[in-house]
Structure formats: C-alpha cells, structure tokens
C-alpha positions as CSV (number, residue, x, y, z in Angstrom):
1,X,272.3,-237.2,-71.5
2,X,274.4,-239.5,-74.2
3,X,276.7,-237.8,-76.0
4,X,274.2,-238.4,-79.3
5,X,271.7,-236.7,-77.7
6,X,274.2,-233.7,-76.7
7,X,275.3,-233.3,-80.2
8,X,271.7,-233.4,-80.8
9,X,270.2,-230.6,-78.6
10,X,273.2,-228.3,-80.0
11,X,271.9,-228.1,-83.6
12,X,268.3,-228.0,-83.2
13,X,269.7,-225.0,-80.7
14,X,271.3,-223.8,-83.7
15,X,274.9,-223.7,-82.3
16,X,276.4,-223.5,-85.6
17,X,280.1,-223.6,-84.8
18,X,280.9,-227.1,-82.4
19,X,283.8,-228.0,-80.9
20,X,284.0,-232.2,-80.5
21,X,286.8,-233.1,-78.3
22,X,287.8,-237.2,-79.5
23,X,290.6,-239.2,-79.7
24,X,288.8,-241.2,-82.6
25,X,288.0,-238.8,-85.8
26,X,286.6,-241.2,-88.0
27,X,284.0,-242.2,-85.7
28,X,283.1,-238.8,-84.5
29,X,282.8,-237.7,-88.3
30,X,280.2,-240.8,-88.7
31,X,278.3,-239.6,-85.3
32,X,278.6,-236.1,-86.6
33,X,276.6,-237.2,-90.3
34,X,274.3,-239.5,-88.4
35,X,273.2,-236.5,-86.5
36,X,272.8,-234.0,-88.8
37,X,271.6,-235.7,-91.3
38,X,268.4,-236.3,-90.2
39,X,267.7,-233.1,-89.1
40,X,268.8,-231.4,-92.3
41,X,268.1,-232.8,-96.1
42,X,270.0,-232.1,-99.0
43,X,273.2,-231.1,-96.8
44,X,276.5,-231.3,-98.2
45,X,279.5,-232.5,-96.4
46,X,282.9,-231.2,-96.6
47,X,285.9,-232.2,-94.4
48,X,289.2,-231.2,-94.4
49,X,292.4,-232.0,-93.3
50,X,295.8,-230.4,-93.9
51,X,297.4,-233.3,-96.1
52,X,294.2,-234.1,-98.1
53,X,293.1,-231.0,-98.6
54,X,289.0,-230.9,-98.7
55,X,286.7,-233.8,-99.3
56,X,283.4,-235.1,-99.3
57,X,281.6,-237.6,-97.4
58,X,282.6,-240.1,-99.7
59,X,286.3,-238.9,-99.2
60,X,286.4,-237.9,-102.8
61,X,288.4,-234.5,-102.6
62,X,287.0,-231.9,-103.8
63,X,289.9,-229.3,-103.6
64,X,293.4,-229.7,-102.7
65,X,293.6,-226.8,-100.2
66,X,296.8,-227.1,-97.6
67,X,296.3,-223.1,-96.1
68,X,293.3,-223.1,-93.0
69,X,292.6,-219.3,-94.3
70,X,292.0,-220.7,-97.7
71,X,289.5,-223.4,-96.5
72,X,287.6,-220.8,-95.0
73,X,287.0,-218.5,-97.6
74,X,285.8,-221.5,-99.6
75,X,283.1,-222.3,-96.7
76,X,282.2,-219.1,-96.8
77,X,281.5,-218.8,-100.6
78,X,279.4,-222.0,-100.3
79,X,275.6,-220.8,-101.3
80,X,274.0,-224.4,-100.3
81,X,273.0,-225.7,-97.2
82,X,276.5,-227.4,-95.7
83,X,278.5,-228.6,-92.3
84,X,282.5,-228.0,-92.7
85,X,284.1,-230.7,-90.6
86,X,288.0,-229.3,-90.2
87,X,290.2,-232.0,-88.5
88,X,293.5,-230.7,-86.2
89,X,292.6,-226.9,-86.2
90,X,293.1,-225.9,-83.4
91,X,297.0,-225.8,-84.0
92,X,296.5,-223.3,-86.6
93,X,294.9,-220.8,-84.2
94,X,298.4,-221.2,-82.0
95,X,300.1,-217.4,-82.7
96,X,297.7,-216.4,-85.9
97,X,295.6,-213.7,-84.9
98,X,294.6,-213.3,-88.3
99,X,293.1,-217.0,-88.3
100,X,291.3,-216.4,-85.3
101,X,289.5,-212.9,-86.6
102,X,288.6,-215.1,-89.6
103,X,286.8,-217.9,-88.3
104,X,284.9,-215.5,-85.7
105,X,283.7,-213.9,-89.0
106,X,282.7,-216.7,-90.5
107,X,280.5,-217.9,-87.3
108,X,278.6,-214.7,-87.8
109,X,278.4,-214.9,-91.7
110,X,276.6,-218.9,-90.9
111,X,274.3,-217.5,-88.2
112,X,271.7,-216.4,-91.4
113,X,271.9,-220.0,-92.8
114,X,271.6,-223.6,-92.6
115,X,275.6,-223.9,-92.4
116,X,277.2,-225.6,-89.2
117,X,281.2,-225.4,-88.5
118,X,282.5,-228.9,-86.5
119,X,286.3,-228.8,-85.1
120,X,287.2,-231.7,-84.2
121,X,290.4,-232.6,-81.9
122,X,291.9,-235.2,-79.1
123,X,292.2,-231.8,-76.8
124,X,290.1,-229.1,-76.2
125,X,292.0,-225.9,-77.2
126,X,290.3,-222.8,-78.4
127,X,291.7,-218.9,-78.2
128,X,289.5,-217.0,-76.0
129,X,288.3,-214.9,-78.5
130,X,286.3,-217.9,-79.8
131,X,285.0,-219.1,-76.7
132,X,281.8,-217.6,-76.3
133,X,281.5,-218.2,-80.1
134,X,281.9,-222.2,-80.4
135,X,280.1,-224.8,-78.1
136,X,282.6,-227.5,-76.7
137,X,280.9,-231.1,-76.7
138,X,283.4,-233.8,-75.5
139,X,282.7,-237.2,-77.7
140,X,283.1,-240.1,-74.9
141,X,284.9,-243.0,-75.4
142,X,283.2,-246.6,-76.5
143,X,281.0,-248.0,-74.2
144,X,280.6,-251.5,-72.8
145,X,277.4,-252.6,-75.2
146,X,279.7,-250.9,-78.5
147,X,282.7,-253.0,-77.3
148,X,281.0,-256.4,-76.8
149,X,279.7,-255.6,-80.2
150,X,283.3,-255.1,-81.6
151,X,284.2,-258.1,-79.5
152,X,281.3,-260.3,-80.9
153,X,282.7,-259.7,-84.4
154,X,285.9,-260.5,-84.0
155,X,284.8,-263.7,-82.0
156,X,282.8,-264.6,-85.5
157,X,285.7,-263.7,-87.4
158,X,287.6,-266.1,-86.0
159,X,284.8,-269.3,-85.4
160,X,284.8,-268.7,-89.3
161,X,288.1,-269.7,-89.6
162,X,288.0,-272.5,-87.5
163,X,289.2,-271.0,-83.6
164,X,287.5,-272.8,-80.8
165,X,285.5,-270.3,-78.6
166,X,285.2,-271.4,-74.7
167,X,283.7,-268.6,-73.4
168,X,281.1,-268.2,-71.3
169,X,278.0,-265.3,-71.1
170,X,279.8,-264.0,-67.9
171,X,283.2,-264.0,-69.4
172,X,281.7,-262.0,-72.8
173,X,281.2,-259.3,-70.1
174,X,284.3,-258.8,-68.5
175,X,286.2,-258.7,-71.4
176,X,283.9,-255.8,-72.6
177,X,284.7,-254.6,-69.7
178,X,288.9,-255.2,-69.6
179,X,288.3,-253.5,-73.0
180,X,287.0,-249.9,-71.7
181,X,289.2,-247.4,-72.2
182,X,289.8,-247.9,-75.5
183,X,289.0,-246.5,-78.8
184,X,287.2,-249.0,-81.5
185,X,290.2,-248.9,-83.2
186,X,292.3,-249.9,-80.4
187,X,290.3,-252.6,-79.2
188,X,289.8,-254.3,-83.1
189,X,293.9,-254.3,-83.2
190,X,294.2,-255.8,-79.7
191,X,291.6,-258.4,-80.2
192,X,293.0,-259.5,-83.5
193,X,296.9,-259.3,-81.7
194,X,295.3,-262.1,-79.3
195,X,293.3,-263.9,-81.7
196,X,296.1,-264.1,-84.5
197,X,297.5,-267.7,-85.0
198,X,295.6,-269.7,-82.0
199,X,293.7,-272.5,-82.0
200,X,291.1,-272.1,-79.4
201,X,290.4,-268.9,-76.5
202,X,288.9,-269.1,-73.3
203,X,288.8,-266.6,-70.2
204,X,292.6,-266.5,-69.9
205,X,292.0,-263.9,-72.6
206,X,291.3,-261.6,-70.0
207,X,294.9,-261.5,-68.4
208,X,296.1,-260.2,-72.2
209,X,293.0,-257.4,-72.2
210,X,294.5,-256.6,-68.9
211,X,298.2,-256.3,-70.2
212,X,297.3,-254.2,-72.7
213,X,295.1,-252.1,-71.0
214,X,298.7,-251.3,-69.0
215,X,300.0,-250.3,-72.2
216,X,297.4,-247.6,-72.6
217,X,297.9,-246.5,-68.9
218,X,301.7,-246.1,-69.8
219,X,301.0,-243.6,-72.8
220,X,299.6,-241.4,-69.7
221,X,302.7,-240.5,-67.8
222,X,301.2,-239.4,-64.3
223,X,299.0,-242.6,-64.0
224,X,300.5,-246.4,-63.4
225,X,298.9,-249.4,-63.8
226,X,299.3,-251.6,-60.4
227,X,300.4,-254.8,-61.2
228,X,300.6,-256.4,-57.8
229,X,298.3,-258.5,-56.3
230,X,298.2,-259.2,-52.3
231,X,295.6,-261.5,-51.3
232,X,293.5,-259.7,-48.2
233,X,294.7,-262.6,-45.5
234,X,298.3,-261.6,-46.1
235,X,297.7,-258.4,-43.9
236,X,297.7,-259.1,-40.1
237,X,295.0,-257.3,-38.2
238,X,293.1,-254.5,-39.0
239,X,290.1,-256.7,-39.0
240,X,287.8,-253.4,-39.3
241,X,289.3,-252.1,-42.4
242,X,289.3,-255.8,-44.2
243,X,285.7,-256.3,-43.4
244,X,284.6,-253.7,-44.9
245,X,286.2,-254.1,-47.7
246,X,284.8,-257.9,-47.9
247,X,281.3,-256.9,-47.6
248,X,281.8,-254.3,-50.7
249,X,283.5,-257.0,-52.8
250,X,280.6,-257.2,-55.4
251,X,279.2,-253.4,-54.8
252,X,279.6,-252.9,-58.7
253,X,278.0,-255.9,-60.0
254,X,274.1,-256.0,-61.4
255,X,272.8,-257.7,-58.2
256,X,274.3,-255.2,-56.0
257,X,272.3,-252.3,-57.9
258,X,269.3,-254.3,-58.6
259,X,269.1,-254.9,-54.5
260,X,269.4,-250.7,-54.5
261,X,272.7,-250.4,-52.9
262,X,274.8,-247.2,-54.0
263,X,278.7,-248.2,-55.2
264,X,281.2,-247.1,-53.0
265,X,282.8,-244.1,-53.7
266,X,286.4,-244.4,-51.8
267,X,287.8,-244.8,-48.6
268,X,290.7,-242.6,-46.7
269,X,292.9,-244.9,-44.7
270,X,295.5,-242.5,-42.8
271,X,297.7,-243.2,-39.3
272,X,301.0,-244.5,-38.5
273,X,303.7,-244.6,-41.0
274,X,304.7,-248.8,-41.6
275,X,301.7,-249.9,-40.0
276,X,299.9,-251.2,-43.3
277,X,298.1,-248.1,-45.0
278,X,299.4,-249.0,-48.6
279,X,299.0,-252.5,-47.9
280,X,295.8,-252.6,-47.2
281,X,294.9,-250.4,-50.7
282,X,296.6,-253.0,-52.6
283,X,294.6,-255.9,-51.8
284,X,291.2,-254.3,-53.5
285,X,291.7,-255.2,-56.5
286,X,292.7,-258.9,-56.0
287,X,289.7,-259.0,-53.4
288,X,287.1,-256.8,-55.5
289,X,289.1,-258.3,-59.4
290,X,289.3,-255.1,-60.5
291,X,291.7,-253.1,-62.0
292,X,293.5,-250.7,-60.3
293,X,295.3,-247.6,-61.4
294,X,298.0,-245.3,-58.8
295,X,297.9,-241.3,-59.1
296,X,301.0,-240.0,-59.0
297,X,300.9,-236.3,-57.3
298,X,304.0,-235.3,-57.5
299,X,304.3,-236.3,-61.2
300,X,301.4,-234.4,-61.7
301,X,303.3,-231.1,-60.3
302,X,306.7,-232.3,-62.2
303,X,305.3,-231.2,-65.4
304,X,306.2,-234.3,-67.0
305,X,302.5,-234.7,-68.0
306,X,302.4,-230.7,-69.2
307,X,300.1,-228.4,-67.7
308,X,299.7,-230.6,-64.1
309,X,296.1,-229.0,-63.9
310,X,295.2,-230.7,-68.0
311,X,297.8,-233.8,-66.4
312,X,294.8,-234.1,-63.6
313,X,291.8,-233.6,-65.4
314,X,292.9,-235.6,-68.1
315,X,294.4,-238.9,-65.8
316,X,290.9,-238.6,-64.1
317,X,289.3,-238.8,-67.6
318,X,291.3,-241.5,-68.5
319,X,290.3,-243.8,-65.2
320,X,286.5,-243.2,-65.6
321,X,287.3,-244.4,-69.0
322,X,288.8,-247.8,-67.7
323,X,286.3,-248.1,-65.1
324,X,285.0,-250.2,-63.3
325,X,288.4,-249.4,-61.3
326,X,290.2,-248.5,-58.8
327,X,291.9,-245.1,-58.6
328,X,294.9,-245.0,-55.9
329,X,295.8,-241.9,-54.7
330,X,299.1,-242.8,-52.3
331,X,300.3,-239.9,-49.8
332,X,297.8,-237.8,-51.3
333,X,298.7,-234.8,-48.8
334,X,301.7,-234.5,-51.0
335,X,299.2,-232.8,-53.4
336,X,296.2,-232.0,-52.3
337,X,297.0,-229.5,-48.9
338,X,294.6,-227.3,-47.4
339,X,297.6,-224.5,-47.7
340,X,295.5,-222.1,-49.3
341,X,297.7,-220.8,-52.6
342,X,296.9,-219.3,-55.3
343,X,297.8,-221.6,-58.6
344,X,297.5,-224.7,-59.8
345,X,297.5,-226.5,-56.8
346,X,294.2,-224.8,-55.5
347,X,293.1,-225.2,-58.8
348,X,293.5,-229.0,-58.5
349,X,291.7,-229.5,-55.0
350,X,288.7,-227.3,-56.3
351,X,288.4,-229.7,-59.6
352,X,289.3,-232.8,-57.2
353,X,286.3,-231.7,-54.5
354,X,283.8,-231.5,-57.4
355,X,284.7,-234.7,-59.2
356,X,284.4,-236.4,-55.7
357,X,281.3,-235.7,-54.9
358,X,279.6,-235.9,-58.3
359,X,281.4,-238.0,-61.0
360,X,279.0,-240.9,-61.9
361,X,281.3,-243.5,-62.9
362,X,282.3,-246.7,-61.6
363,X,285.6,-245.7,-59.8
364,X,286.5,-246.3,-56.8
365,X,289.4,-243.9,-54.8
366,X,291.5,-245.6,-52.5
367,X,293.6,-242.8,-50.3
368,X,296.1,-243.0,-47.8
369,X,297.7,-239.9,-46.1
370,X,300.3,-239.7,-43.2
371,X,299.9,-236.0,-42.2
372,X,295.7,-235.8,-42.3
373,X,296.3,-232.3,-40.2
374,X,297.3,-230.9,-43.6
375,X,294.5,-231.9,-45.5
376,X,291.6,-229.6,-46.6
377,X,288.8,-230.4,-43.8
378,X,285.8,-230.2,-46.8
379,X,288.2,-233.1,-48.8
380,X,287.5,-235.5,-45.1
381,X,283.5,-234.6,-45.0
382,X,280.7,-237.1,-45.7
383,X,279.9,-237.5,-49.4
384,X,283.7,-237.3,-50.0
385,X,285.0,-240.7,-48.9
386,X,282.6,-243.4,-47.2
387,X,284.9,-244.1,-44.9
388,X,287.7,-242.9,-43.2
389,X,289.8,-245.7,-41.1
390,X,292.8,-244.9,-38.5
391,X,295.9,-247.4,-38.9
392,X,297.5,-247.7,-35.5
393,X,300.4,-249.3,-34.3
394,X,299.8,-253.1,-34.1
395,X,298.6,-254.7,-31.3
396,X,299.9,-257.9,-29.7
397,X,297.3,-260.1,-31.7
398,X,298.3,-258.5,-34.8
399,X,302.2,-258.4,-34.0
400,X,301.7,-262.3,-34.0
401,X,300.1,-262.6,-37.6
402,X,302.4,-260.1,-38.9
403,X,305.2,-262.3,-37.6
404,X,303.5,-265.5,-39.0
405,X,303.0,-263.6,-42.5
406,X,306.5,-262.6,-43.5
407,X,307.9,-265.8,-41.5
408,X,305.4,-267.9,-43.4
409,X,305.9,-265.7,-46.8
410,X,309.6,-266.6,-46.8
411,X,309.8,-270.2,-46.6
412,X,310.4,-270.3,-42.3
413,X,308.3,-272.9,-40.4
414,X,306.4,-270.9,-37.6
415,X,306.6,-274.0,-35.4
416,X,310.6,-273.2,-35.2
417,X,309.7,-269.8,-33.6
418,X,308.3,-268.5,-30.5
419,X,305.6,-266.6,-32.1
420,X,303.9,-264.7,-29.0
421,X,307.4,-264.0,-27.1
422,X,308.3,-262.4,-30.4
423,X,304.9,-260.3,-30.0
424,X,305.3,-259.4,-26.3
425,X,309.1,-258.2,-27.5
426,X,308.3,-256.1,-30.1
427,X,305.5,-254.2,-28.2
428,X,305.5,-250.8,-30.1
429,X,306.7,-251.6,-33.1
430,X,305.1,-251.3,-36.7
431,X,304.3,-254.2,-39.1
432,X,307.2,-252.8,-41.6
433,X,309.7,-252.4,-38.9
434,X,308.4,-256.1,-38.0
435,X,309.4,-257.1,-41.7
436,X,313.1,-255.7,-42.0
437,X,314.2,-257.0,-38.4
438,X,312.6,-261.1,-40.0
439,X,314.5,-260.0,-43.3
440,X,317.6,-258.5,-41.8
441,X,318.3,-261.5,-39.6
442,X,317.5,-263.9,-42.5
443,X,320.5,-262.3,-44.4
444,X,322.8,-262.7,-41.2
445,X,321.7,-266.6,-41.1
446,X,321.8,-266.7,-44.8
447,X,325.5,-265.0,-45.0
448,X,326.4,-268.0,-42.2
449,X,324.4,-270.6,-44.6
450,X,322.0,-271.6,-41.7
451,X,318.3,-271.7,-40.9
452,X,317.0,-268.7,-39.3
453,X,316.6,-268.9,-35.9
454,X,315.4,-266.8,-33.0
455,X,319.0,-265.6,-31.4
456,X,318.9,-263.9,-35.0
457,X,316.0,-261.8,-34.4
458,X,316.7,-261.6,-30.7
459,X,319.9,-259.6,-31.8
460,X,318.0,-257.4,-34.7
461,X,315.8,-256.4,-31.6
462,X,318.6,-255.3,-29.4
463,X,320.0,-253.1,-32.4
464,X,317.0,-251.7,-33.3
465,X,314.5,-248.0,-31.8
466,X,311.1,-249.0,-32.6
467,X,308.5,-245.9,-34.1
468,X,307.0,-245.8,-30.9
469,X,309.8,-244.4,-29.1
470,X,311.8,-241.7,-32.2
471,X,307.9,-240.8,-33.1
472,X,306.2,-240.9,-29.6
473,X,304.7,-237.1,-30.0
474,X,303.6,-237.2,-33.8
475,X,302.0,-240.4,-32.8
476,X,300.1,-238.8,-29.9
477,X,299.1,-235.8,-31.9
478,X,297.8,-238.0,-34.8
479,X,295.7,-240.5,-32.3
480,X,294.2,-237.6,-30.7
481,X,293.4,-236.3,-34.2
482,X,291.7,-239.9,-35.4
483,X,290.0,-240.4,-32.0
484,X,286.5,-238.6,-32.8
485,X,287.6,-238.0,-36.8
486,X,288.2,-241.5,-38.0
487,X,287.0,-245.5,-37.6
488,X,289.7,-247.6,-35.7
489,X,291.1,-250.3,-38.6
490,X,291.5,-252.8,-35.9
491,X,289.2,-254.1,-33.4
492,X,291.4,-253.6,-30.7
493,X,293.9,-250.6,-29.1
494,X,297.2,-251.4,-29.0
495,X,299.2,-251.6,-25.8
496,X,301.4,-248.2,-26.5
C-alpha cells in the first residue's frame, strides 16, 4: 500500500487525530489537502506553526497564536467542518502534562464531527498517553518516477537557457536513481548546484549525484558512505565467492525481474582473519555499480547517534531510502551477539531479524564476522543471508596471485621475482600478512634507494610467525565450525 493510499484508509476509518512522520512538511501538507479534500467538501484548513502563528491554506494567517494550549482551544471552538495541521508539536508535549491532557481531550471532543487533527514531524515522538489515541503514518521519501520528474524539469530549465543535454534514456534513470534518498527539496538544490554556469551535461553527472549523496550519508553519523572502489580481479582466489558475486551483477535490473528472478538479499562471508573477508565486500559495488553504504556497530552503541536502537532503525531507514544499495555491516559480531541481554542490544537483533527477512527494498547486506560462534544461530538460517561463504587461509594457487597483485599493484615487475618459490615459502600464511612482508621489504629497499628484490622478502620471511602457527587452535575450531555450516570461498583446501 502507497503511502497516499495509507493516509487514505485512515480518514475514511475516521482516525481523526494522525501522526505523519516527514522530513519534508510542505509536501506532506500538500499530500495531506489532496487527500482530504476529496473526501470532505467545504473543509477549512488551518496550520500552525510556532513563529507564524495560524494560517490558512493559502498561508494567509489567520491568528497570530505562539502558545500550543492556545491553538487548541481555538480548534476546539471551531463549529465548521476543519483539519488542524500543527507543525513541530511534538516538542511541546516534552515535560507538559497539562499539554498532553489537553490534546487527549480534544481527540474526544472531534470524534462527534467532521474535524481531523494532523501532527506532523521529521521523528515519531508521542507521550504514551496519546498513543492509543493518534494513528502514526510514516510519509516515505520521493520516489524514483517523482525524482525523474524533478529531474526532467530542471533538465528543461536549463535547455531553455541554452545548456547542451547528452544524456541518454538509460542515463535519465540512474540519475533518478543516484537521486533517492533525497527530499524534493534537496534534490532541486543539488541539480541546480550542478547545472549552475555549464555549458553542456552528460553522464559524468552521475559521479556529482554520487558526491552528494555522501553528503547526506554524513548528516547520519553511524552510517559512511564507501568511497573505495576495488575492481573484483584484484583479489587472488576465492574463485567461489567472486563467481557468485558475477552471476548477480545485474540481479536488480528490469531484465533480471522480468526473467522472475528474486534480488539477492545479502551474503555472510566469515573465516580467517587477513585472508580477504572485507576485501571481497568491497568489490560489489564497483562490480554490481552501486552504491554502497558501511554500518558502523559500535557507533551505534557509542551513543553518538542518540538512542543506538532510533541510531539503527533510523540508518536502516535511511539505506532503503538510497537504495538500490549496498548495506555493509563489517565485524558485525561486534553488535549483533547471541549473548542473550536484556536492553538495547537484544532489542537491536530482534528489529535486525525482522527487517532481514521482510524489508522489500532494493538493499543488499554484505556481512563479514570473525567469531560466527558468537552469532545468534536464527541471524545464519536460510531466508536471512543467501549465502554464507568460509574464507580460509590461502592456498598455493592463490598465495601466487596474491603475490602478483600487490607486486603488480606497486609498480614491481613479476618477471624479477620467483613467484611460486615465494608461494611454496609462505605456506600458511594469510593474503594480509602476504601484503606487509611485499610492503615492509619495499621500505628496506626503498631506505637503500634500490629495486626490490627477493633477498628482501627472503629476510621479511625469516623475521616473521605466520597466522597459521600463533592461531593454529582458533583456526581449527572455526574450520570445523564452517565445514557443514558454510560454502568454501575458494575452490580448493589449502595445504595447512
């Protein structure tokens, strides 16, 4: 059900006292007259705010009123049939009992007439006195089709005054898309920021959407817009885990749902610490050209967000908005345990389970977890996650692309180096304690301003106790955990 149609079904059920929760008041008072109107003739409008006192439709005020108690005695008095539109209330309720007793008894003086009560406000709070008393509808935020018409104007706008548009029907759509997640008012500002004082657009456009779309993430302090982008063949082995991921790359475009395919809802990717977990995460979006938005648990918990159980259900809010995306959730035993306490934290897993297994939108969760002994076993069931792949330590295939990735990434000629002695050497060994030994022998070859050679690894190696060896039991205990639990990333075992 749209949110038009919500709205709707709550008058003609004659819930007289409505609750809108939206970021955008001037559109949710238009929704809010569009509505009513034709259900109800000869209704007059009155709005108020605290520094404009009341007004009409036509925001021609009516009565300069600055106390909430006042505004309601006036509805009250009102003999004709009338909605009251108050903007903001809900911080007038805040420690003002006498407020609250006062609009309860108005809500039972309306109930005999054609009067309706609308509150609307960016967050849903309401003193539980009134709860039972005032329906809560939540007013979504623009969708793609209201966007690309926003867009389509602006695009006019400018072809009027002489911009060159080189756009094409495919490029129209994902920047309607970029442009989720924000208000109308948001996105007309933006647009027009890009537009202003150039000569001609084309899809490049769609970086700046992207940037800005950061911006909103950053208002949002427990969510951060990823910015890095590794391409898929920069991860050595795991061949498993990257073919899946491949075969999905277009599982949330019109010809994958017209073919009847259901989108992916996430995958878990847990194992070995260093071996590529993260990594792997980070190359969905370049792969799938999505966006791609990390969850930060702890921050949740810090409080720096408020309440962390509104810091959750609002962050997830926020991603469905941006969607289609992808939602990281790094570490996420950090958060979500299954130590069963009493607080927010169980509070959070409850909220998490359900929006798993039935949020509708086009988001994608991308999890990773070191400890998967400490998460909650109904979080790891089917209809969860698709797909739950087990990192292990590299094997001697991978060991040699790892070594040709960050040899290659850093300007070294592969040719120079032994690549499958170094791969028989460092049997046992992760891909990130791979990395620092290439990176701490470049700084010894770099501090004697040479090329890198192989003596320098050869004496990283000598220095260095691989994972394998100071983690030999956690790594037993989570391989027998993944053996019957959990799809192997790579094709092969690995020799330790």
């Amino acid at each position: 059900m749209n949110f038009k149609d919500e709205l709707k079904r709550a008058i003609i059920a004659k819930n007289q006292a409505i609750f809108l929760v939206s970021w955008e008041e001037e559109r949710a008072v238009k929704q809010i007259l569009n509505t009513v109107s034709p259900l109800i003739s000869d209704l007059k409008t009155f709005i108020w705010n605290v520094s404009e006192g009341i007004i009409d439709e036509n925001e021609k005020q009516i009565e300069k009123v600055d106390n909430p108690k006042d505004v309601l005695q006036y509805f009250d008095r009102v003999q004709d049939k009338a909605i009251l539109i108050l903007k903001d209330f809900h911080l007038y309720w805040q420690h003002s009992p006498d407020l609250i007793r006062m609009t309860k008894e108005l809500i039972y003086n309306i109930k005999r007439k054609l009067k309706y009560i609308f509150f609307v406000s960016p967050v849903q709070e309401i003193p539980i006195e009134l709860t039972r008393e005032i329906e809560v509808i939540e007013m979504p935020l623009p969708n793609k089709d209201e966007l690309m018409s926003v867009f389509k104007q602006i695009v006019t706008r400018y072809q009027n005054k002489g911009v060159n548009i080189s756009l094409s029907k495919d490029d129209y759509d994902e920047i309607a898309l970029g442009l989720q997640g924000m208000t109308i008012d948001e996105a007309t500002k933006s647009l027009v920021k890009l537009f202003h004082a150039k000569r001609e657009i084309d899809s490049s456009i769609l970086n700046d959407v992207h940037r800005i779309k950061k911006q909103i993430i950053m208002k949002e302090s427990v969510l951060e817009f990823v910015n890095e982008r590794i391409n898929i063949n920069d991860i050595g082995g795991l061949e498993n885990l990257k073919d899946w991921l491949i075969k999905r790359k277009d599982a949330f475009s019109k010809k994958a749902q017209e073919y009847g395919l259901d989108k992916p809802r996430g995958i878990l990717v847990m194992g070995i610490t260093g071996c590529g977990k993260s990594l792997s995460i980070k190359t969905i979006p370049e792969l799938w050209k999505l966006p791609m938005f990390r969850l930060d648990m702890n921050l949740v918990y810090s409080g720096i967000g408020g309440d962390p159980e509104k810091a959750f259900n609002r962050a997830l809010k926020l991603v469905e908005s941006l969607s289609p995306a992808i939602l990281w959730l790094d570490e996420i035993e950090s958060g979500i345990t299954d130590k069963q306490v009493e607080g927010p934290t169980s509070r959070i897993l409850g909220y998490f389970l359900t929006w798993m297994q039935e949020h509708k939108s086009d988001i994608f969760v991308g999890a990773t977890a070191n400890r998967i002994d400490r998460l909650p076993a109904e979080l790891l069931r089917r209809g969860r996650f698709d797909q739950i792949f087990f990192v292990d330590l590299p094997t001697w295939k991978e060991r040699e692309e790892i070594f040709k990735v960050h040899l290659k990434k850093r300007g070294n000629d592969i040719n120079d180096f032994n690549i499958q002695q170094l791969a028989q050497i460092t049997k046992g060994w992760s891909g990130a304690e791979i990395e620092q030994v290439i990176i701490s022998a470049m700084y010894e070859a770099y501090a004697e301003k040479r090329k890198l050679t192989e003596d320098d690894l050869f004496k990283i190696f000598g220095n260095t106790v691989p994972l394998s060896t100071t983690m030999a039991e956690q790594i037993k205990k989570i391989r027998s955990w993944a053996h019957d639990r959990a799809v192997r990333a790579s094709k092969e075992t690995p020799e330790v």
